[in-house]
C-alpha positions as CSV (number, residue, x, y, z in Angstrom):
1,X,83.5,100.1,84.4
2,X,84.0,102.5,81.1
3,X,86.5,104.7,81.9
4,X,87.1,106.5,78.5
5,X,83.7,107.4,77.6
6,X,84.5,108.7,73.6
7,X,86.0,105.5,72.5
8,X,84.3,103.1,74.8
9,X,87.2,101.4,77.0
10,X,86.6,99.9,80.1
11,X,89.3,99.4,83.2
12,X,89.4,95.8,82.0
13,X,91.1,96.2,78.9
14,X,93.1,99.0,80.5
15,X,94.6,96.5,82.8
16,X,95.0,93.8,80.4
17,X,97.4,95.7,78.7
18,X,99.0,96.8,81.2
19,X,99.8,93.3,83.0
20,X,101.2,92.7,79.5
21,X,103.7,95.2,80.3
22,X,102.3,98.3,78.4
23,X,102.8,101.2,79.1
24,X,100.6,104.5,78.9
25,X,101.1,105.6,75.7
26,X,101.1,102.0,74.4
27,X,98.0,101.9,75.8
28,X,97.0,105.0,74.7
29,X,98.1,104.2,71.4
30,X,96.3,100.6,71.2
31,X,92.9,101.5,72.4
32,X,92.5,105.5,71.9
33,X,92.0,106.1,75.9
34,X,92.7,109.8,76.5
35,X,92.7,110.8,73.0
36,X,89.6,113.0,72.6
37,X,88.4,115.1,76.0
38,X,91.0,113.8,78.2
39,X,88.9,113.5,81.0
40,X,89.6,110.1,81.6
41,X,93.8,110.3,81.1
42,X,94.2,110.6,85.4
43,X,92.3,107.3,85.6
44,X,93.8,105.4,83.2
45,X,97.0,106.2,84.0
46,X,96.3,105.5,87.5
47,X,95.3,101.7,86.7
48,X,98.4,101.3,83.7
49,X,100.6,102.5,86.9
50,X,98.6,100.2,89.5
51,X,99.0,96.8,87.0
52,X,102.4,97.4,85.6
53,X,104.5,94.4,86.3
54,X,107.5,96.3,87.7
55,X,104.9,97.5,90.4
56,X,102.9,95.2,92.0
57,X,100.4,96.7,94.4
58,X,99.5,93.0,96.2
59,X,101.8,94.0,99.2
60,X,100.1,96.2,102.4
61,X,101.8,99.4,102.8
62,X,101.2,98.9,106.7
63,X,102.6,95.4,108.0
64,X,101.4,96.5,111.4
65,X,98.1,96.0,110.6
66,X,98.5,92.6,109.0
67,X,100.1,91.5,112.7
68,X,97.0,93.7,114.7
69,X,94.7,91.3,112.4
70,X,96.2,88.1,113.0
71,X,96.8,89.0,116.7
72,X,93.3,89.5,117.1
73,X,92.2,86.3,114.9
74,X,94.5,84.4,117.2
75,X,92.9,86.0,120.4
76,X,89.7,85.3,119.1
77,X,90.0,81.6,118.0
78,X,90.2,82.3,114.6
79,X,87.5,85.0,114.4
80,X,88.6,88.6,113.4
């Protein structure tokens, strides 16, 4: 998905840089996101924020729902 319309970057390389440990203005400063309207800066700081190494977003928030799922997979022979 193009996120920054004006210079043409897409989420993809967004979050490339970002697992690379980039930060927003890096990225900013690499591919030119957020540098003419600004329309697209709350979105691709969003995804810079999502990737970053230091936070990881592959851990639920809500562990009780990981249990109410596998509770029910269990109750249901392996069907959720």
């Amino acid at each position: 998905m193009i996120v920054c319309v004006c210079n043409r970057v897409s989420d993809r390389e967004i979050v490339r840089h970002a697992h690379v440990g980039m930060s927003f203005d890096d990225v900013q400063l690499e591919l030119g996101v957020a540098t003419c309207c600004g329309a697209c800066e709350s979105c691709a700081r969003d995804l810079v924020a999502q990737c970053s190494p230091a936070h990881p977003v592959a851990a639920l928030h809500d562990e009780g729902a990981v249990r109410s799922v596998r509770g029910d997979a269990a109750a249901n022979g392996g069907v959720v």
